[in-house]
Wavefront OBJ file of the C-alpha trace (Angstrom):
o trace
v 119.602 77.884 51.621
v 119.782 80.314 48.736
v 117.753 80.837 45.839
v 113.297 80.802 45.797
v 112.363 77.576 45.180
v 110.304 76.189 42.376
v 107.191 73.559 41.920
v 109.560 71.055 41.369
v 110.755 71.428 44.844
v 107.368 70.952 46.742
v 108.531 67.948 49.173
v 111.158 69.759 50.229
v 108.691 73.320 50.591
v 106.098 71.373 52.574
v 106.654 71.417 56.561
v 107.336 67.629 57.414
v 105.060 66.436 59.690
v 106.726 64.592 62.894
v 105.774 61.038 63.832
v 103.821 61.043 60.754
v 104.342 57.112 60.530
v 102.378 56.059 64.216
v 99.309 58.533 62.906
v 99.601 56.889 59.441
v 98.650 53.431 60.974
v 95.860 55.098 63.031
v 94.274 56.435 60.239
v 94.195 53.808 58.157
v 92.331 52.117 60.472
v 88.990 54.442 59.999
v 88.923 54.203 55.880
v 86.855 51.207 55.994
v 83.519 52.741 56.601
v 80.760 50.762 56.417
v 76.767 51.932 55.072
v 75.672 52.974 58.886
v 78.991 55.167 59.399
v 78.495 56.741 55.974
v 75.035 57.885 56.577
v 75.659 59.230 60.264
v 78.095 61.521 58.294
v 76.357 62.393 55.296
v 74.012 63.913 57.649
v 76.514 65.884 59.919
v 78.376 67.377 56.742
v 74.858 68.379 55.308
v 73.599 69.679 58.501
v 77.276 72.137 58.756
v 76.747 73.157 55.444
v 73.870 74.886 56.032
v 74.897 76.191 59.452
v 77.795 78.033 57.502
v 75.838 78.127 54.423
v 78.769 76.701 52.693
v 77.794 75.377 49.226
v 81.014 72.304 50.092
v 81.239 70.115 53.758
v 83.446 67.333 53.258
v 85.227 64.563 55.723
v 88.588 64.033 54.543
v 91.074 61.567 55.921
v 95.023 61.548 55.530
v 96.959 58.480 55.052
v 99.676 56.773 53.138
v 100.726 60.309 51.968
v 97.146 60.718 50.417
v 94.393 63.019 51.005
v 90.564 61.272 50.585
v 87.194 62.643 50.865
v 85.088 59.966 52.441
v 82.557 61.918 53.106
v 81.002 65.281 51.623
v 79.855 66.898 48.222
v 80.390 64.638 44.815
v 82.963 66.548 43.327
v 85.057 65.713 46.147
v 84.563 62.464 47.105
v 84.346 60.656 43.476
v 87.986 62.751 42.955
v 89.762 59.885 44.675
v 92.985 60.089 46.603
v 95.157 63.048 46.216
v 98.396 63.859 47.277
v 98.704 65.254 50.723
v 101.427 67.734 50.403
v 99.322 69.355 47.871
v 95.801 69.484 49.850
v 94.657 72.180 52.424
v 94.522 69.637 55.075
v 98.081 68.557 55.362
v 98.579 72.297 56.905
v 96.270 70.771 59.802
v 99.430 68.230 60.757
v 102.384 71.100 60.466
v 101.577 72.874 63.840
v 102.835 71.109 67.269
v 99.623 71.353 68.548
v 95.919 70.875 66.741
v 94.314 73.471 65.396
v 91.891 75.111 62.951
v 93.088 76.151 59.633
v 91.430 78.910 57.903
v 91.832 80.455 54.612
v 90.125 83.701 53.431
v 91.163 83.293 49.952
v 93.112 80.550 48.303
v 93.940 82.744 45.117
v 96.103 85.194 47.955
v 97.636 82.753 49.940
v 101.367 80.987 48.787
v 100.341 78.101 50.521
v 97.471 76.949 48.408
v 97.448 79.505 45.147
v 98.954 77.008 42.913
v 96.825 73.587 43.705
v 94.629 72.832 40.661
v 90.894 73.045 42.856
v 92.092 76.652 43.306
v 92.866 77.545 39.543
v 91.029 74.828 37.901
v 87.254 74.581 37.343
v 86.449 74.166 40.997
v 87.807 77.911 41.731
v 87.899 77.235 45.141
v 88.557 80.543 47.585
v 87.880 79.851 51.127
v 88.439 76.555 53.272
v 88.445 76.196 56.915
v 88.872 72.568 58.676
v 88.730 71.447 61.923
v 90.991 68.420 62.421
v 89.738 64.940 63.368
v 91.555 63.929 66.727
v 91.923 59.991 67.565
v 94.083 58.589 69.864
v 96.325 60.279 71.524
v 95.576 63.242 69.963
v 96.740 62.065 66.394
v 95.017 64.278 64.040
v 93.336 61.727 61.142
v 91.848 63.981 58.779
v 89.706 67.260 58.711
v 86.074 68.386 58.895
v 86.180 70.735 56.024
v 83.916 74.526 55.141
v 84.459 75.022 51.499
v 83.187 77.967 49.487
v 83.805 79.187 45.395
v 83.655 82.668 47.507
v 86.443 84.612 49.456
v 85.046 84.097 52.894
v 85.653 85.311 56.397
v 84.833 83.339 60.075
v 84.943 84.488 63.372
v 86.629 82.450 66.333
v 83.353 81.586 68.120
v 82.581 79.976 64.804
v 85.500 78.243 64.594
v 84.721 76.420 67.836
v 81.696 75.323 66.911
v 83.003 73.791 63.442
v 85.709 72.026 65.826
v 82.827 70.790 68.030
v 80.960 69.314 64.914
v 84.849 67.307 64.379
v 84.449 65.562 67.760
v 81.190 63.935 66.911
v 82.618 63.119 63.263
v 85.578 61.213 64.749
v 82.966 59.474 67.357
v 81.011 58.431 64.579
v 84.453 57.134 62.135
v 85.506 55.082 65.450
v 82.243 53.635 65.552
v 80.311 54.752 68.385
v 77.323 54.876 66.580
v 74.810 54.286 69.510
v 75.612 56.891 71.509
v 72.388 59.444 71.421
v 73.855 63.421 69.979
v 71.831 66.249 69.212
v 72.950 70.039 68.871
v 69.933 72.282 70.204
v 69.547 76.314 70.051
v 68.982 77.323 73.322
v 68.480 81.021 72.220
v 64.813 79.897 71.392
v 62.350 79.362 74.270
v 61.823 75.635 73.280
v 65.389 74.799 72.119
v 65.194 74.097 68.481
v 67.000 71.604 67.327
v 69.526 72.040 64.441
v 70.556 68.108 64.813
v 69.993 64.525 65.633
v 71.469 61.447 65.022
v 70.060 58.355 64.532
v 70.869 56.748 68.089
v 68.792 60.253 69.699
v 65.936 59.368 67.439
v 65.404 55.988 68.460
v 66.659 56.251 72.345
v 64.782 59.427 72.848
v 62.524 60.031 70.253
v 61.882 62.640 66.996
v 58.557 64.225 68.259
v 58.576 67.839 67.467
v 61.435 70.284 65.934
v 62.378 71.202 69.612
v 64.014 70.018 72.312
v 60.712 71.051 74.775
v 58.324 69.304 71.852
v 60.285 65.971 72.736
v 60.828 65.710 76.608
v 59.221 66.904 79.468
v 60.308 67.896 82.415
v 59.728 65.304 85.485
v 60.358 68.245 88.297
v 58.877 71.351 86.931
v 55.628 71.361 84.882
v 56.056 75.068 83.270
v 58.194 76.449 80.874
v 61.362 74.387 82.468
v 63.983 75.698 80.280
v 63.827 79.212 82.259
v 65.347 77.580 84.980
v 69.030 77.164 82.820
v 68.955 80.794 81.554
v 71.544 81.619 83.677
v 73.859 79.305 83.095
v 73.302 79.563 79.377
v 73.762 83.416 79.381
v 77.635 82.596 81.233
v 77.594 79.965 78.408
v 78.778 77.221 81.231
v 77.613 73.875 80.768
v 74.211 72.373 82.742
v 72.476 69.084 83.160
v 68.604 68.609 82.741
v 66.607 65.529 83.990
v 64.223 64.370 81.413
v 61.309 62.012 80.850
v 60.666 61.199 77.287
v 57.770 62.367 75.800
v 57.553 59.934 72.540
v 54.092 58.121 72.585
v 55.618 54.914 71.824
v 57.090 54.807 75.346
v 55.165 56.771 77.873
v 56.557 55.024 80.964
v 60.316 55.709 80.238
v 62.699 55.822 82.694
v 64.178 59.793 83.667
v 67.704 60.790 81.732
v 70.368 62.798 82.429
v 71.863 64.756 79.565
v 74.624 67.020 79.628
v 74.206 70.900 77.730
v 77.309 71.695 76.660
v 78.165 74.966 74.819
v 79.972 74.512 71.369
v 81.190 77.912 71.385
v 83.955 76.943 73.202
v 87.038 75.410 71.863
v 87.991 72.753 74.883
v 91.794 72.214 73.968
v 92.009 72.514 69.916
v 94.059 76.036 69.435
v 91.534 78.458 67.363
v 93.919 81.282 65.346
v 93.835 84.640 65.790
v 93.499 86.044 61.828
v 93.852 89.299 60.583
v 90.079 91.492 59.952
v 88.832 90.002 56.956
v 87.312 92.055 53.993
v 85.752 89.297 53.171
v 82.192 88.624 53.893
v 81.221 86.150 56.754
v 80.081 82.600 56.466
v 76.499 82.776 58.315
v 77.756 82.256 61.849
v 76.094 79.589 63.522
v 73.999 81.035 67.076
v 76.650 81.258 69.937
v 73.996 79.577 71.666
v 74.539 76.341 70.127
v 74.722 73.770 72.877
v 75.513 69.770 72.094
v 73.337 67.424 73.713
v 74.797 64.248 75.496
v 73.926 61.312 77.648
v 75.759 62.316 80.804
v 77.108 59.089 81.070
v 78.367 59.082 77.291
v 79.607 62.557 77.416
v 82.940 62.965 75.454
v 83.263 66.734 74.417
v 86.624 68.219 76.149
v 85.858 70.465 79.449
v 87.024 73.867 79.618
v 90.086 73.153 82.202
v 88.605 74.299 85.341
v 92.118 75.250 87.108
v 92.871 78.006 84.233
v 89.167 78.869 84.698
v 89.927 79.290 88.408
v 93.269 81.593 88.513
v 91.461 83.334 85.109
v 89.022 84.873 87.509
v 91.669 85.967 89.553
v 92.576 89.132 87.318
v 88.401 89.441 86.843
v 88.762 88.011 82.645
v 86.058 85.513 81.204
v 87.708 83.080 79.034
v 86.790 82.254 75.537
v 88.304 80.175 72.964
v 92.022 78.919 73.274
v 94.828 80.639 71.603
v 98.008 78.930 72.041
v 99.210 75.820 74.234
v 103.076 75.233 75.254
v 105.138 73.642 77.416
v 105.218 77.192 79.163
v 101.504 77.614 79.500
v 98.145 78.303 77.677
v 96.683 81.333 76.125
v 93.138 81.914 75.909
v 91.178 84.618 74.020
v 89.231 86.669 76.906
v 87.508 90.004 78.023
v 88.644 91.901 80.856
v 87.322 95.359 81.884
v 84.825 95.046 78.209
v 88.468 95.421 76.399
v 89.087 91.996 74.150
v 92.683 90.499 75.306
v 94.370 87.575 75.449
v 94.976 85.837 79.155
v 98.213 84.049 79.177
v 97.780 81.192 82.014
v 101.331 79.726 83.483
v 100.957 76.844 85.793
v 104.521 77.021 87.364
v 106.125 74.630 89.610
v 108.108 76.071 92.721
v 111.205 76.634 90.473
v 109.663 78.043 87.586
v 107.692 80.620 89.366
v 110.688 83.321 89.375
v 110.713 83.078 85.118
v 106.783 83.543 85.185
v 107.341 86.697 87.267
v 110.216 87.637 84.963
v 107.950 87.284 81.896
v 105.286 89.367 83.392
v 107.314 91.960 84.540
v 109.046 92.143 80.736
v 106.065 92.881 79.743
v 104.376 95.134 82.005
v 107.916 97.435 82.506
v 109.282 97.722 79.018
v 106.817 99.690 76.840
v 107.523 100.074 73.824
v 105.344 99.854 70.240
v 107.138 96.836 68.868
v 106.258 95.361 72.055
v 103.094 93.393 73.273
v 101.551 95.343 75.826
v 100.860 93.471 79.797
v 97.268 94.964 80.938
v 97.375 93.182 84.179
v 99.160 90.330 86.023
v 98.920 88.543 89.040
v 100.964 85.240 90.850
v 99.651 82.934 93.381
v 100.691 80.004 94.457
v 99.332 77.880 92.117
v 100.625 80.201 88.927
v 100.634 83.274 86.846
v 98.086 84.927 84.961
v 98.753 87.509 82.610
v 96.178 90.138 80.651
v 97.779 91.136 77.371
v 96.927 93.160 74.464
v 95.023 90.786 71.499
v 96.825 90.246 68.378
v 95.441 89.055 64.875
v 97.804 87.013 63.723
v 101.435 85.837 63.653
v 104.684 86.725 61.298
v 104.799 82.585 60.994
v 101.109 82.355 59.283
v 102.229 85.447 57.725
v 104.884 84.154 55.884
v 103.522 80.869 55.085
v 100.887 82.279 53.332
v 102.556 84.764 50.810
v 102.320 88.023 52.456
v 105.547 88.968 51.571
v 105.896 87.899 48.196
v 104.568 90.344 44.703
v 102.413 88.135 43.304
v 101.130 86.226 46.551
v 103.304 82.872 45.297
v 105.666 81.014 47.976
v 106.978 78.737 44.913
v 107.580 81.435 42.224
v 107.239 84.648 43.685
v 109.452 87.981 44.086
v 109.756 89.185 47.540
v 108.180 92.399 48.225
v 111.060 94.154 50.063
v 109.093 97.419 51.150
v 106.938 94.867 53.349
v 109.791 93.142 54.705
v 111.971 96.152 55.298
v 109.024 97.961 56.966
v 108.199 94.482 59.084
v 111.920 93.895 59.861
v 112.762 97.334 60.859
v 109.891 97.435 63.402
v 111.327 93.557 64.840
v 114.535 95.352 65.030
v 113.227 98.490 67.053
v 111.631 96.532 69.510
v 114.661 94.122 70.070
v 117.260 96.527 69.928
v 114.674 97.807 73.143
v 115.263 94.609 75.018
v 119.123 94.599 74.627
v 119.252 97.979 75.490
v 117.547 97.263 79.274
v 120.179 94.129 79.342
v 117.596 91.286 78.264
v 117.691 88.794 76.075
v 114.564 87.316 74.136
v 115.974 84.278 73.389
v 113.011 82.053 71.234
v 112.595 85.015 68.822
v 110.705 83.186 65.669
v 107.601 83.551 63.630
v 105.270 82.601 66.033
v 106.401 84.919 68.864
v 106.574 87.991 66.416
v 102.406 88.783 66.265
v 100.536 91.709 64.543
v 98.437 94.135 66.233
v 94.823 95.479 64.882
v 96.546 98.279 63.198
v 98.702 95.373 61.686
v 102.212 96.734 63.234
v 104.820 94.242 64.683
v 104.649 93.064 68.435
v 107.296 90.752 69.826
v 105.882 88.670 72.561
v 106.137 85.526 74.833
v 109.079 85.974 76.771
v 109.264 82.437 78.701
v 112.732 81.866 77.969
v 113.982 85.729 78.658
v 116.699 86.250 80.703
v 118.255 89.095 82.398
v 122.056 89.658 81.186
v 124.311 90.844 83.712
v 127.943 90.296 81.819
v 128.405 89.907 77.824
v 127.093 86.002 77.988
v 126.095 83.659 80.275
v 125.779 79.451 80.411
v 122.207 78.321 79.947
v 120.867 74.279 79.572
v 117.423 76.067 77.546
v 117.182 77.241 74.291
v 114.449 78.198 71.799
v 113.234 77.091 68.732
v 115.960 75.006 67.023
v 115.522 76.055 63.581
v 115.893 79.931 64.750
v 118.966 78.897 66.977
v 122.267 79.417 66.141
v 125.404 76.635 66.641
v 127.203 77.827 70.220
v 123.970 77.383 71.731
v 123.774 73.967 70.833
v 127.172 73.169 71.085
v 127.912 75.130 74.674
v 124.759 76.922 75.917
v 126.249 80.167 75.418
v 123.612 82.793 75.414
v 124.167 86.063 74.387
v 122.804 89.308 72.307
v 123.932 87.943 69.004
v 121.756 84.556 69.646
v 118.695 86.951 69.198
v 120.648 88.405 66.236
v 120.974 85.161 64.613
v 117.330 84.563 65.157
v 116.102 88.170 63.511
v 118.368 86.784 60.548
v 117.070 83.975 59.733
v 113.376 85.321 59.824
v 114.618 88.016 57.908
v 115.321 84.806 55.260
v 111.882 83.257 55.856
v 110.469 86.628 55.268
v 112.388 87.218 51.617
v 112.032 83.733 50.444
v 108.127 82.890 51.848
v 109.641 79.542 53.299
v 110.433 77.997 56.516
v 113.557 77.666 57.709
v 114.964 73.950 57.299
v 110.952 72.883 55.468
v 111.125 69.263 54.824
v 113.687 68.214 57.769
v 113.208 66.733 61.355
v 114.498 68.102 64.522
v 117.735 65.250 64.696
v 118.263 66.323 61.070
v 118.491 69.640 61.978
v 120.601 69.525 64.981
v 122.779 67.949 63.396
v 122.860 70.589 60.507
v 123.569 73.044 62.866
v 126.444 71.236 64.510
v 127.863 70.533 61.485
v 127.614 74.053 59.999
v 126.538 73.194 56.937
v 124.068 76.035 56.029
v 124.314 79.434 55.182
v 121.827 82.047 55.041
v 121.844 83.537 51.922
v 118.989 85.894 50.378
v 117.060 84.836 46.796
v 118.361 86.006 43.605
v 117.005 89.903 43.349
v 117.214 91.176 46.800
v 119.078 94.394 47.047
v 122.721 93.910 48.566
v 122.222 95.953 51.365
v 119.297 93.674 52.414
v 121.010 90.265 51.044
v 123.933 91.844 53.714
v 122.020 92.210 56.889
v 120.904 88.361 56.398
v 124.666 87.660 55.618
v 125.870 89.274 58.757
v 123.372 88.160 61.331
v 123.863 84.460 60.532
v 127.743 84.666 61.070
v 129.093 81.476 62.721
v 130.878 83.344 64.904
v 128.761 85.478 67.648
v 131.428 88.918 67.767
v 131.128 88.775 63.736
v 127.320 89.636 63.778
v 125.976 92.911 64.096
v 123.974 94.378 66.762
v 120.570 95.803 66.676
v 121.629 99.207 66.796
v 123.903 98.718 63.441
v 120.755 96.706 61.868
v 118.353 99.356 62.692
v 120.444 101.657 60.788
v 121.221 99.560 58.085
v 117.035 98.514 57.326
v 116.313 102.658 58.022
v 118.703 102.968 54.599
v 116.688 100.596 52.491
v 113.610 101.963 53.610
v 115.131 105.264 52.112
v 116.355 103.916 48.780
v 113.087 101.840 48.472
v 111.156 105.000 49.163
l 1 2 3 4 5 6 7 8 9 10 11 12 13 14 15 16 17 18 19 20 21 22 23 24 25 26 27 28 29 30 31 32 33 34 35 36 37 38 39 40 41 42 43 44 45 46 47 48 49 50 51 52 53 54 55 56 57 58 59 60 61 62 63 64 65 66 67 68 69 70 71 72 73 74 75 76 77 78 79 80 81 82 83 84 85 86 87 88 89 90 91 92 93 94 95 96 97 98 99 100 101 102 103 104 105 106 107 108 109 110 111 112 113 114 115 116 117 118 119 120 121 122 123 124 125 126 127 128 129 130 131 132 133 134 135 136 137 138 139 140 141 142 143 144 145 146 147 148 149 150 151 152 153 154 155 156 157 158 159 160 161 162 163 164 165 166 167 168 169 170 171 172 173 174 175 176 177 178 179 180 181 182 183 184 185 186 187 188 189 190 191 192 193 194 195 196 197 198 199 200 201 202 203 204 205 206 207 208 209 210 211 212 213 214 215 216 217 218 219 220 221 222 223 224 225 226 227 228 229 230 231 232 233 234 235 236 237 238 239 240 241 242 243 244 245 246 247 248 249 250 251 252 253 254 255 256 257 258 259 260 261 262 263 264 265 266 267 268 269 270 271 272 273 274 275 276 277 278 279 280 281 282 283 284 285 286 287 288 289 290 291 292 293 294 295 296 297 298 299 300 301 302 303 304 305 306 307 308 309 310 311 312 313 314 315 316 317 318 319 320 321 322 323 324 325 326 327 328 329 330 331 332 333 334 335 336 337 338 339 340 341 342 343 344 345 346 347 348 349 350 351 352 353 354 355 356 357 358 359 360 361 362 363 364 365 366 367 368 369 370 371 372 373 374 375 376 377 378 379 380 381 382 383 384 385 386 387 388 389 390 391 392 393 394 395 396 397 398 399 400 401 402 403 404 405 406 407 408 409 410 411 412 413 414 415 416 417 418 419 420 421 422 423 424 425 426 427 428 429 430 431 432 433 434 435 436 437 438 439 440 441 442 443 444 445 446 447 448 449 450 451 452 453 454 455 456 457 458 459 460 461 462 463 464 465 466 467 468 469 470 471 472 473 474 475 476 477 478 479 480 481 482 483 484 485 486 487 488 489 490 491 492 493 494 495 496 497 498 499 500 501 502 503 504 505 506 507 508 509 510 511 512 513 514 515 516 517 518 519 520 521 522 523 524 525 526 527 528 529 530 531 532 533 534 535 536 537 538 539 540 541 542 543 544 545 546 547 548 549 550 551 552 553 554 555 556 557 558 559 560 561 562 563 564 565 566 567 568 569 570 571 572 573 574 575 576
């Protein structure tokens, strides 16, 4: 794993995408739209174009290795099928879990600088999509916001776009009598921004707002003041109904469900760095989707998490993160803007919750995520931590560290991975030196304050090392883990060492470690000890060295964090 790859490399650049076959056959199922379908979605793309005011909404679908626009602007759809690997959307299958993709500015990122809508005629700058979740929570496709301009979005905004993606999938699946509307409850009378077909002829299109259509069959006078309360909480409310269309005076009372598309339900919404860019127009936070309670399909907000949440006194807002460990929601607590780790821990795993917290809360240090607050019941933990804007992972994958903003041809910029290294280092070095181990140190648990300096965080796996190694049946990320833990479970110091080495290498060369491969072909990589870690062409020794000696097969031959501190603090000098 040597050199900086090249364009002619790209499959083996791309992340793979696991169980890629079983979502392949899903998808192709929902190609064959017929004239009904198409329309239903003409009009949603149209109608989120101009709530982003976004001169490009498109529906695109991935299957058979191939990206397609079914739905959306000309210039996309009449482009045909493309390959995936080279689209923004087959970024939406890399992560384990769904979530929204966003991209300031194509031009800048590695990922996406080289595809030919980016540098051709199209110029393209910004995208954000939303993927399209079927079945088991196979992602199909993406709703897509694309813009000629560098653009910036904000998370509420990103909810609502994901919101827009469940009635898209409803409508490719073919539920396309089920009434939908998306009202603004910030004006007295509820305007509405949307309604599809199936609303207009079950309910009526009298009026431009929600109060023009219906009436109320309980209260005769301005009725929507009686849900101001729950709509200023943003919590979801029913209202009883009598249709007000004069073709069908008599109609029986409905039930619809008010639902606030604000909020993400369980897609994972990114926390980005403060754009320079400007904003898309951000749709009203008061943006509720409008249901037949008995048809009602948008995701709940998981009312356990919102439960123990309110046990440290922090309103919830869009979801972070989701693990096998726990879920992490963007929140407020005391007016401060945090993030509100949620750990719903059986019996035996209460002790590492506790652990984690306490990590947290005791070690202070400014490579370190700050703990706020924390609290343990029964049921869980919940802990308040400081909010980060983004992680080394999307980082990485996106150029940062490269000259010229190219993951395919670039030269890494070593002053911004020295600096970025040396503060991972500092912060480790911290751990081992109170006797703990971090044990899952990768991109994604290395995260970047406001200021943009390093914090190392989620410390689920952590343990507390009383003797130079101990046994343990858990490990971390595979790719970031070195052979004796596979092999014996040994876990030591120099497992965390291994780790900062090989995102030291993902750092230099803009890739991911082991792109292209599958967890069994990776294991068995690392059994084998096949690989090994060596810098691109260009790096200075010194740095080329402290990959070199991290990665060691055997654990005594690596250094420790104290020797890389000092070894990255003489770079920074000779860079300087």
């Amino acid at each position: 794993m040597g050199a900086c790859a090249s364009r002619a490399d790209l499959p083996d650049i791309v992340p793979a995408v696991c169980n890629d076959g079983e979502r392949n056959a899903a998808t192709c199922e929902l190609t064959r739209l017929h004239k009904d379908q198409r329309q239903e979605l003409r009009s949603l793309t149209g109608m989120t174009a101009r709530l982003f005011d976004v001169p490009f909404c498109s529906l695109t679908l991935l299957a058979d290795q191939k990206s397609h626009a079914i739905v959306g602007h000309p210039q996309w759809t009449a482009g045909g099928r493309h390959d995936r690997r080279k689209s923004f959307c087959h970024y939406l299958l890399v992560p384990q879990r769904p979530e929204v993709l966003v991209v300031s500015d194509a031009s800048r990122d590695g990922r996406f600088s080289h595809l030919d809508v980016v540098k051709g005629w199209l110029h393209l700058r910004f995208y954000a999509g939303a993927p399209l979740l079927i079945g088991g929570g196979a992602r199909a496709g993406a709703l897509c916001l694309l813009d000629r301009r560098a653009r910036a979005i904000d998370a509420e905004s990103m909810a609502v776009l994901w919101n827009i993606s469940t009635i898209a999938v409803r409508y490719l699946q073919g539920h396309l009598d089920e009434p939908c509307a998306i009202c603004d409850v910030e004006q007295p009378r509820w305007n509405f921004e949307y309604r599809n077909t199936a609303w207009c002829k079950a309910l009526g299109q009298r009026g431009d707002s929600f109060w023009d259509s219906h009436t109320s069959p309980t209260i005769s006078k301005e009725p929507w003041t009686r849900h101001l309360e729950a709509i200023g909480d943003c919590q979801e409310f029913s209202v009883k109904v009598r249709c007000t269309s004069p073709d069908d005076l008599d109609s029986s009372i409905l039930t619809l469900m008010f639902a606030p598309m604000k909020q993400a339900g369980n897609v994972i919404i990114p926390a980005s760095p403060v754009d320079r860019y400007p904003p898309c127009m951000c749709p009203s936070a008061s943006l509720y989707q409008v249901t037949v309670i008995s048809n009602l399909t948008t995701p709940e907000t998981d009312g356990q998490d919102a439960t123990m949440l309110r046990m440290v006194g922090a309103d919830a807002g869009a979801l972070l993160g989701k693990g096998g460990y726990g879920s992490v929601y963007r929140g407020v607590w005391h007016d401060i803007d945090v993030a509100v780790k949620v750990i719903r821990a059986q019996a035996q795993e209460r002790e590492a919750a506790w652990f984690e917290a306490s990590v947290m809360q005791d070690l202070d240090h400014p490579s370190i995520i700050k703990c706020h607050d924390w609290t343990s019941t029964s049921a869980g933990t919940v802990i308040v931590m400081q909010l980060c804007s983004g992680s080394l992972q999307s980082a990485i994958d996106r150029g940062h560290f490269q000259k010229d903003g190219s993951v395919f041809e670039g030269e890494p910029d070593i002053r911004k991975v020295v600096t970025c290294a040396l503060q991972i280092a500092q912060g480790v070095r911290h751990l081992h030196d109170h006797d703990i181990i971090h044990a899952d140190l990768n991109g994604n648990n290395v995260l970047f304050d406001a200021s943009g300096c390093v914090r190392i965080t989620d410390f689920g796996l952590s343990r507390l090392l009383h003797s130079r190694e101990i046994e343990s049946d858990e490990f971390g990320t595979v790719t970031h883990t070195p052979r004796e833990m596979l092999v014996t479970g040994t876990l030591s110091k120099k497992v965390d060492v291994y780790a900062f080495g090989v995102l030291m290498w993902e750092m230099l060369s803009s890739r991911r470690a082991y792109a292209g491969l599958r967890y069994p072909e990776i294991v068995a990589s690392k059994v084998r000890d096949t690989v090994r870690w060596c810098a691109p062409r260009g790096v200075p020794t010194g740095v080329a060295r402290i990959v070199e000696l991290c990665t060691l097969r055997d654990p005594a031959s690596r250094l420790d964090f104290s020797e890389i501190e000092s070894m990255l603090v003489a770079e920074a000098r000779h860079i300087e």
